[in-house]
C-alpha positions in Angstrom: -82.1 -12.8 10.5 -83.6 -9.9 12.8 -81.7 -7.7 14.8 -83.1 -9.3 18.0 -81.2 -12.1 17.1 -77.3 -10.6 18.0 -76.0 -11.6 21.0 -72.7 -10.0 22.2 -70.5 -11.0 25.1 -70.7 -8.9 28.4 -69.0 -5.5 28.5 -68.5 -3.9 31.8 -65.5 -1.9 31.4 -65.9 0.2 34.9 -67.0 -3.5 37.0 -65.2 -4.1 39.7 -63.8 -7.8 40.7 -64.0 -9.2 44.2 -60.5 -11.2 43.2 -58.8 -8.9 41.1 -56.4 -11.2 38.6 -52.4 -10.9 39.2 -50.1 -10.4 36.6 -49.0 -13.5 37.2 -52.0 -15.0 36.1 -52.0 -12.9 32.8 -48.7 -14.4 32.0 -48.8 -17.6 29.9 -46.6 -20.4 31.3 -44.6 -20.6 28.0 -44.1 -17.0 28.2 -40.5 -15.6 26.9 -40.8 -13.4 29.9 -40.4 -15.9 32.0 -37.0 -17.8 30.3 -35.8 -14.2 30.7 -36.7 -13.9 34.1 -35.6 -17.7 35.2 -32.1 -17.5 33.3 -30.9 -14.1 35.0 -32.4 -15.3 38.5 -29.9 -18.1 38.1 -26.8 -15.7 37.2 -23.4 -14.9 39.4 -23.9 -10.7 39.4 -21.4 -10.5 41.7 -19.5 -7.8 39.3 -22.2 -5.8 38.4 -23.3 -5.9 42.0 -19.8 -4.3 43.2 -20.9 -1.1 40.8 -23.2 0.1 43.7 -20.9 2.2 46.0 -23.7 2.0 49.0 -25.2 4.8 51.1 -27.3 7.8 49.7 -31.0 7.5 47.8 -31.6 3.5 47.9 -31.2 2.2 43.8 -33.7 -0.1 42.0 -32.4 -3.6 42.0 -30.2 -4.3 39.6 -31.4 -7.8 38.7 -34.4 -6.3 38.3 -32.8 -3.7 35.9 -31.1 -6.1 33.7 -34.3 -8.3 32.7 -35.8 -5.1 31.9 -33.3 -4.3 29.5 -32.7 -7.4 28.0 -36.1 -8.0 27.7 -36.2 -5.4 26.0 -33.9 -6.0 23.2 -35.0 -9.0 23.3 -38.5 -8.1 21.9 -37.1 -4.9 19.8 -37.0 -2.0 22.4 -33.9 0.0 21.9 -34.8 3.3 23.1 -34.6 3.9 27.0 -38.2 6.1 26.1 -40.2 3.0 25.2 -38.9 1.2 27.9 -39.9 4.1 30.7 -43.2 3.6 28.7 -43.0 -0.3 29.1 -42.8 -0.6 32.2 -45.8 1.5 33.4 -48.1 -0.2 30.2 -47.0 -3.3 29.6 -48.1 -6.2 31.8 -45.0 -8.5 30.9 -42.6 -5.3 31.9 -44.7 -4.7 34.7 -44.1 -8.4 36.2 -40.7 -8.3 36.0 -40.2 -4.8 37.4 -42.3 -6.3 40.0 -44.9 -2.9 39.7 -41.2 -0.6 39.7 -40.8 2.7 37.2 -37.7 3.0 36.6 -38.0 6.2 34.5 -36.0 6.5 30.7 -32.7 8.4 32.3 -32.0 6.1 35.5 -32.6 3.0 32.5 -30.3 4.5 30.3 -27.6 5.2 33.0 -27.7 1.3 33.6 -27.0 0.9 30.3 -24.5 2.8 29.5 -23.0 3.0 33.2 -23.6 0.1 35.4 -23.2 -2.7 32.6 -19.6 -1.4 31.4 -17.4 -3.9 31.7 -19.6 -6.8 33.1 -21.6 -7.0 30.5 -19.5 -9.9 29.1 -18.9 -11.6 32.3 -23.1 -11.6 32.2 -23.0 -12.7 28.5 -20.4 -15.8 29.3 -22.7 -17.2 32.3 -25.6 -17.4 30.0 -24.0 -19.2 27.6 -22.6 -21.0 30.4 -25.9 -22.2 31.5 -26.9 -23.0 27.7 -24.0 -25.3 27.8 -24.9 -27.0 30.8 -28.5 -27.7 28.9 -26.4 -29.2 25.9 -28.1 -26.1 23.8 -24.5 -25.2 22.7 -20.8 -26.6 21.8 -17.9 -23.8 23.1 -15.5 -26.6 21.4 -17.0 -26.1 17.5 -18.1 -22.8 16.1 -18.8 -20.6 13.2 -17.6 -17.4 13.0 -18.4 -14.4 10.9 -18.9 -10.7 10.7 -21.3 -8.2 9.9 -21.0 -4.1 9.7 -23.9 -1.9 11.8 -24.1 1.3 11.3 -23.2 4.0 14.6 -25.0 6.6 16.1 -23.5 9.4 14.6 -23.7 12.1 11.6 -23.1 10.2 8.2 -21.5 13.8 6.5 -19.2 14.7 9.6 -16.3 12.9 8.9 -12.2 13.2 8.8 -10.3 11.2 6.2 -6.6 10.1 6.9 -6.1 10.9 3.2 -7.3 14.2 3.5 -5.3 14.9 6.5 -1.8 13.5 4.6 -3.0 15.2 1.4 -3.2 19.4 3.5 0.0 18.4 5.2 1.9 17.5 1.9 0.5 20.8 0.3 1.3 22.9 3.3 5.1 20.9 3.1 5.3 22.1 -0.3 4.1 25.8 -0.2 6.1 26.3 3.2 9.7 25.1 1.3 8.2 27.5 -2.1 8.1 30.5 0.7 11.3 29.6 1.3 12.9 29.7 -1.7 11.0 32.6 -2.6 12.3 34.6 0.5 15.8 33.4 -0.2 15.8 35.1 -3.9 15.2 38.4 -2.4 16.3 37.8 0.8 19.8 36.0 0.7 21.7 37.8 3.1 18.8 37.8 5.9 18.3 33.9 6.2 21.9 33.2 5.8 22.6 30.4 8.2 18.7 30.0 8.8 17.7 27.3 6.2 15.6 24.6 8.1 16.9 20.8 7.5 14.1 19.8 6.5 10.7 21.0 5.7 9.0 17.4 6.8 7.7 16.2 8.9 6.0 19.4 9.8 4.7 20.6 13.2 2.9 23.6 15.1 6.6 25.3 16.3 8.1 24.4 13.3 5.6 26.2 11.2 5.6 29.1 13.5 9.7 29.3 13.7 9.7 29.1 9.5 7.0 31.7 8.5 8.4 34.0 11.9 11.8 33.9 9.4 10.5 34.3 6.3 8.3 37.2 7.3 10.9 39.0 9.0 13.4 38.6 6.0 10.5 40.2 3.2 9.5 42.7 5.9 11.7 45.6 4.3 11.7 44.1 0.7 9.1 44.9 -2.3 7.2 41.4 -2.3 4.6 40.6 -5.0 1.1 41.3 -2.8 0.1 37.6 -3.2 2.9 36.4 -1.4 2.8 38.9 1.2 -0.5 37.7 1.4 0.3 33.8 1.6 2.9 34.6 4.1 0.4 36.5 6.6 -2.5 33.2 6.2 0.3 30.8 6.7 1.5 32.8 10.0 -2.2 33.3 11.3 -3.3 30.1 10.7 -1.1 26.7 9.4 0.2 26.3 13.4 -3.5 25.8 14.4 -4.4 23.7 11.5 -0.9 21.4 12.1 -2.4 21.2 15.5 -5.7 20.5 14.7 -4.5 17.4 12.0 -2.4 16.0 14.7 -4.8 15.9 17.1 -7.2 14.1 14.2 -4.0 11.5 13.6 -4.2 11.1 17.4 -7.5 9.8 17.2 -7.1 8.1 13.9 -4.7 5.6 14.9 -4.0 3.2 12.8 -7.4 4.2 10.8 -8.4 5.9 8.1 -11.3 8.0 8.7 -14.0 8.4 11.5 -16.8 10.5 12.7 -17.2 13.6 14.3 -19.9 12.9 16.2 -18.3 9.5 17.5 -14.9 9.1 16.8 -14.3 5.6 17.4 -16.5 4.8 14.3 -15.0 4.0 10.8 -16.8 4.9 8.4 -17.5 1.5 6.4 -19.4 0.3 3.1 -22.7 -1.3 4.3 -25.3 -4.0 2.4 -28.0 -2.1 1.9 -30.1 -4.3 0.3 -30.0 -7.5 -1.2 -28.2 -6.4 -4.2 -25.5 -4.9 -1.9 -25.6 -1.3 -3.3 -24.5 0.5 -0.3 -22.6 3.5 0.7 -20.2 4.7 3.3 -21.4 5.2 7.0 -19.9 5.4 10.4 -19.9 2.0 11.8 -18.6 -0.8 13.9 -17.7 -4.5 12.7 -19.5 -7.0 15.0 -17.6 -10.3 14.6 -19.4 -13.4 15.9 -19.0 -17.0 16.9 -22.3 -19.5 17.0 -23.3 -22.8 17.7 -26.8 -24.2 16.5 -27.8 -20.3 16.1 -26.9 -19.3 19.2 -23.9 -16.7 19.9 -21.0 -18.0 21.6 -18.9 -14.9 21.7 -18.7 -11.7 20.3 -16.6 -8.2 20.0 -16.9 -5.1 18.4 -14.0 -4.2 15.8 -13.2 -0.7 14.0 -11.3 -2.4 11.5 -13.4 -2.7 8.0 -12.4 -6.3 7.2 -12.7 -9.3 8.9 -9.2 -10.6 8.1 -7.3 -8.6 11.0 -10.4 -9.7 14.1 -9.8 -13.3 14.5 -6.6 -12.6 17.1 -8.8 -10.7 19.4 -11.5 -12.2 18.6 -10.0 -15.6 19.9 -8.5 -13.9 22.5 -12.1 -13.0 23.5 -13.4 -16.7 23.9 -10.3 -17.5 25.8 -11.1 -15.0 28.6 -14.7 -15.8 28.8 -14.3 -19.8 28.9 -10.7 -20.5 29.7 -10.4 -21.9 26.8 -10.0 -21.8 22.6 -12.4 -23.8 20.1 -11.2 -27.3 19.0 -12.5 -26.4 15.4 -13.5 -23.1 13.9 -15.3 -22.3 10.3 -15.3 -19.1 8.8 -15.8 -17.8 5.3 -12.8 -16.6 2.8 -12.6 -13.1 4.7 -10.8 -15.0 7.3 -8.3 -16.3 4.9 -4.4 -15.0 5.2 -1.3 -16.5 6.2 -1.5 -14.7 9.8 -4.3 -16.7 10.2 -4.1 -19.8 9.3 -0.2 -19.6 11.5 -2.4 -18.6 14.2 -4.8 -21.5 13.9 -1.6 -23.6 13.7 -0.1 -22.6 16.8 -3.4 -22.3 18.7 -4.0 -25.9 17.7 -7.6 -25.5 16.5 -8.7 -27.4 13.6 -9.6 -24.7 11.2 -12.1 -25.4 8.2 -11.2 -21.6 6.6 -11.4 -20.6 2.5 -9.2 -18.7 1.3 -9.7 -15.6 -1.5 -9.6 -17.4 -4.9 -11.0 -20.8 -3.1 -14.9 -20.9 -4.6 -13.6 -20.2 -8.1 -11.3 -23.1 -8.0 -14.4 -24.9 -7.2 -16.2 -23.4 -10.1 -13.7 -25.5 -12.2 -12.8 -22.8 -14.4 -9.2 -23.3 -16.1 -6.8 -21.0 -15.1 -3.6 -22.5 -16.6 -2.1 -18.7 -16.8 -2.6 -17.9 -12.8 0.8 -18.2 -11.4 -0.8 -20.0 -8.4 -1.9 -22.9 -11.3 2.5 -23.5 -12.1 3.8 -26.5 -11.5 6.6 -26.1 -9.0 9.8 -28.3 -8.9 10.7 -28.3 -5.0 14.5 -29.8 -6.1 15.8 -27.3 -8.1 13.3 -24.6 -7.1 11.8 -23.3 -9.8 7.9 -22.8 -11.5 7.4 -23.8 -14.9 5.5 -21.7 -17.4 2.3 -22.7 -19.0 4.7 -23.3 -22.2 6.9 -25.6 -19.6 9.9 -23.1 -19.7 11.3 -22.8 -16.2 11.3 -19.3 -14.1 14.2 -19.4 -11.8 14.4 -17.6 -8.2 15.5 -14.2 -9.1 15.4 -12.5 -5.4 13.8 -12.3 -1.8 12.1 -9.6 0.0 10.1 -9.2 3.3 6.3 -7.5 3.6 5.2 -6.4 6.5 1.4 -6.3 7.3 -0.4 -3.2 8.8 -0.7 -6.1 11.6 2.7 -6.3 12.0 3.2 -9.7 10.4 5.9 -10.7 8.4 5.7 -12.1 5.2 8.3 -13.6 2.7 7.8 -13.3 -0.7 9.8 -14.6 -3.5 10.5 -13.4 -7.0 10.7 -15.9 -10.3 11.2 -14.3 -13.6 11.4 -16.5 -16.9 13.8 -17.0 -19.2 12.4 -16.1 -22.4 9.2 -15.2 -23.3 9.7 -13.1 -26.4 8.6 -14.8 -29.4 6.6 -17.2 -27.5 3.2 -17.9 -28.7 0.8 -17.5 -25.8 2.4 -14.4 -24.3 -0.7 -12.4 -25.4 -2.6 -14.4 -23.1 0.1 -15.1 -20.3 0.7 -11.5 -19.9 0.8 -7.6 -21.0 4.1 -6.4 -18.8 7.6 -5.4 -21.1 10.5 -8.3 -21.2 10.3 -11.5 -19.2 7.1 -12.4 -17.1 8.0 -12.0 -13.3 5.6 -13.5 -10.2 5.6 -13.4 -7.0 5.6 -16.4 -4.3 4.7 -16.6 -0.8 5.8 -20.3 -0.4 4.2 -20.6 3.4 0.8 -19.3 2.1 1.3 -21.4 -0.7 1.4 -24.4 1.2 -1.4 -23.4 3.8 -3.6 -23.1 1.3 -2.4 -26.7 -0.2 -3.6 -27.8 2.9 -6.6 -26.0 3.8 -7.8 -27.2 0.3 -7.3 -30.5 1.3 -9.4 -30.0 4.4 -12.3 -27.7 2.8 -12.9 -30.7 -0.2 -12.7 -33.3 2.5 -16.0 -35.5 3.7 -16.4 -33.8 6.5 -15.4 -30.5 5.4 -17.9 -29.9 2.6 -20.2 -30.4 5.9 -18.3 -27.7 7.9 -18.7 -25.5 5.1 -22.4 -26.1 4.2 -23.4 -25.7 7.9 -21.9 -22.3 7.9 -24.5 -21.0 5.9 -27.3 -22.7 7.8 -25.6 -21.3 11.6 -24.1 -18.0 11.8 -25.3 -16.1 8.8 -29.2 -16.4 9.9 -28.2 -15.0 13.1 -27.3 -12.0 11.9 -30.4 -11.5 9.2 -32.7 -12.3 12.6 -30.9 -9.3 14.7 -31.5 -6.7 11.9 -34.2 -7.8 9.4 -36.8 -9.4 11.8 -36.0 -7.5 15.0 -34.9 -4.0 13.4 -31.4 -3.5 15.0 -29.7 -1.5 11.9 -27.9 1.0 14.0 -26.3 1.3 17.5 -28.1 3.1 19.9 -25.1 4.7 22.1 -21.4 6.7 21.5 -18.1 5.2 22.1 -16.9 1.6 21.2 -17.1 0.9 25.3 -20.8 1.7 25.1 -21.2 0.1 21.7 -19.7 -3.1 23.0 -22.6 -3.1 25.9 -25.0 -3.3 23.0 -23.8 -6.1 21.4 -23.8 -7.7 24.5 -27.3 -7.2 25.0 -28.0 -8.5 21.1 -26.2 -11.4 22.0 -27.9 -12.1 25.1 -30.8 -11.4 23.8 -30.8 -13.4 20.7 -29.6 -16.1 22.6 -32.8 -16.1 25.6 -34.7 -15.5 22.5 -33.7 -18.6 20.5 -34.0 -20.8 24.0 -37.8 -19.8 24.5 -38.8 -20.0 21.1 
């Protein structure tokens, strides 16, 4: 074929048009753009409208605002940069700004500023609005959590440990001062011996080594401890300081970040083989229905066991209202919880830890949870059927605050019998421990768990909230929060959530 044969398609890039197009014609009808702009024309921002004070420079409109940035994070623009850039590139960004350039820092100030604490009012009408459509049931849900990773150093950290760990040391060499000014000294600190040398603190330090250096100040003292003595006075007060300030902020933790101190540093999933490693972070605890986020709230604990309270708690202030049934994995399992189901009245399809084994079918007649128990004379049975009577009571107390009662059987006599190498390695009599309540929760939830309808519960799990999370950070990116502080954090969840949610509904 000759060259005068090829034919191309018109090209005038300067020609002019004597009826320029509109964006809106650019725009497909099915558009995503335009369930994001239809769905937040339709919300109440009555809250986030009381924000704006009035008088001074006029302020974009914040309607306008918040489609930008949940359209945003809807199609995987986190950083208030790309967004400036958006808005003056992209044609979809462009409609909805209605031609406006917001520029990256008044963006990022309505992030961080103007959406605190409405965020979630914004979040409950769009899932209010998905109800209304029958998208989504507030009454059933799946809950579960996942860890993301903060915006902060991974190698500035402080350890509770660590912290416990100086101050012990510092307990100890303070009372070894002591006793070493006291052999030379007697006469000097007579009547001066502290109480105690714990629980130590900045005036205490400073009123002990004050002491101890003024009784060695006229004695021959080996150089090293004259030494000791003059660090310890120029510099344990400020340190006692400094680790109570870091307790202060640790609260009922055990470590965070420098560079944002409301993150814990927790073990994330880095790959499909789970070899991870430790990294500031918050928990983002979830609740779906058919894919679609329900409710949501950002934790600094590292498990999911102590979240479900608040996390309820949550879904009652947005809807008036708890769940009538709730499924979540065996992280959820503990006696708090399942009481608190209980009393909440919603129908909970919860494992417990050791659940999936048991359905492994793996025999177990040596797990004390596997004894037969005679309710009459109460006592467990041994796997060699010789009874283990009630030996005493004692109370635990959860880091929660919750109270549990555990009881102690011991049996009678295991020395000579023939399975004790297998039963167990501890000296004399074998001794376990019972939480009766849990006992009988879990009696009960693994009633509900093997029933008809809960296999169902269970297998629909799997199938509605964990695919949520691997769409949020494998096919859209979001691995690690954007913004400081578990108040700004919280607006980016918010913005996931709405965003996976808008997402889902145009797709």
């Amino acid at each position: 074929m000759g060259k005068n044969n090829i034919h191309f398609k018109a090209y005038e890039q300067g020609q002019t048009m004597a009826f320029p197009p509109t964006l809106e014609e650019l725009i497909d009808k099915a558009h995503p753009v335009r369930v994001v702009s239809k769905i937040i024309d339709e919300l109440d921002l009555e809250p986030l409208m009381r924000k704006y004070k009035g008088g001074g420079t006029s302020s974009f409109h914040p309607r306008m605002m918040l489609k930008i940035i949940v359209y945003s994070y809807l199609n995987n623009v986190y950083s208030s940069r790309k967004m400036e850039s958006a808005v003056k590139e992209n044609i979809h960004f462009m409609w909805l700004s209605g031609m406006s350039r917001p520029d990256h820092n008044t963006l990022n100030r309505f992030r961080s500023d103007r959406l605190k604490g409405v965020v979630k009012h914004i979040f409950g009408k769009v899932v209010e609005l998905l109800v209304a459509s029958e998208h989504v049931s507030l009454q059933q849900v799946y809950t579960d959590g996942t860890k993301i990773e903060a915006s902060a150093n991974r190698y500035t950290f402080v350890w509770g440990k660590s912290i416990s760990t100086n101050k012990e040391k510092m307990e100890s060499q303070l009372k070894e001062l002591w006793d070493y000014a006291e052999g030379i000294a007697r006469e000097e600190l007579r009547d001066k011996t502290p109480t105690t040398f714990a629980p130590i603190s900045p005036e205490h330090i400073k009123e002990t080594v004050g002491k101890i250096d003024e009784a060695l100040r006229d004695k021959v003292v080996d150089k090293k401890i004259k030494q000791k003595v003059n660090y310890a006075k120029k510099n344990w007060p400020d340190n006692v300081a400094k680790y109570q300030q870091q307790e202060q902020i640790l609260g009922d933790r055990g470590s965070y970040s420098k560079t944002d101190t409301d993150a814990t540093f927790m073990r994330m999933k880095e790959d499909h083989m789970k070899n991870g490693q430790l990294k500031p972070g918050y928990n983002l605890q979830i609740s779906t229905s058919n894919q679609y986020i329900v409710n949501y709230s950002i934790h600094q604990t590292t498990n999911d066991v102590n979240t479900l309270k608040s996390h309820l708690e949550s879904h009652q202030e947005l809807y008036g209202a708890l769940p009538e049934i709730l499924t979540a994995d065996a992280g959820y399992g503990s006696e708090e919880n399942f009481e608190l189901m209980e009393k909440l009245d919603i129908e909970g399809y919860v494992k417990y830890t050791s659940f999936d084994k048991e359905q492994q079918g793996k025999d177990q007649p040596f797990k004390s949870e596997n004894f037969h128990y005679n309710q009459e004379l109460d006592c467990f049975y041994c796997p060699m059927g010789q009874p283990m009577i009630r030996v005493r009571d004692s109370k635990k107390v959860t880091t929660t605050g919750f109270e549990q009662e555990v009881i102690y059987y011991q049996a009678q006599r295991c020395s000579g019998c023939p399975l004790i190498a297998a039963c167990h390695s501890a000296k004399g009599n074998r001794t376990i421990e019972v939480n009766h309540r849990l006992r009988n929760y879990k009696i009960k939830m693994r009633q509900k768990l093997t029933s008809e309808e809960g296999v169902q519960f269970r297998k629909k799990r799997c199938a509605d909230v964990e695919p949520v999370f691997g769409n949020i950070k494998n096919n859209h990116g979001f691995k690690r929060f954007n913004l400081r502080g578990i108040e700004k954090v919280d607006i980016e969840a918010g913005l996931l959530a709405i965003a996976q949610n808008l997402r889902k509904r145009a797709a």
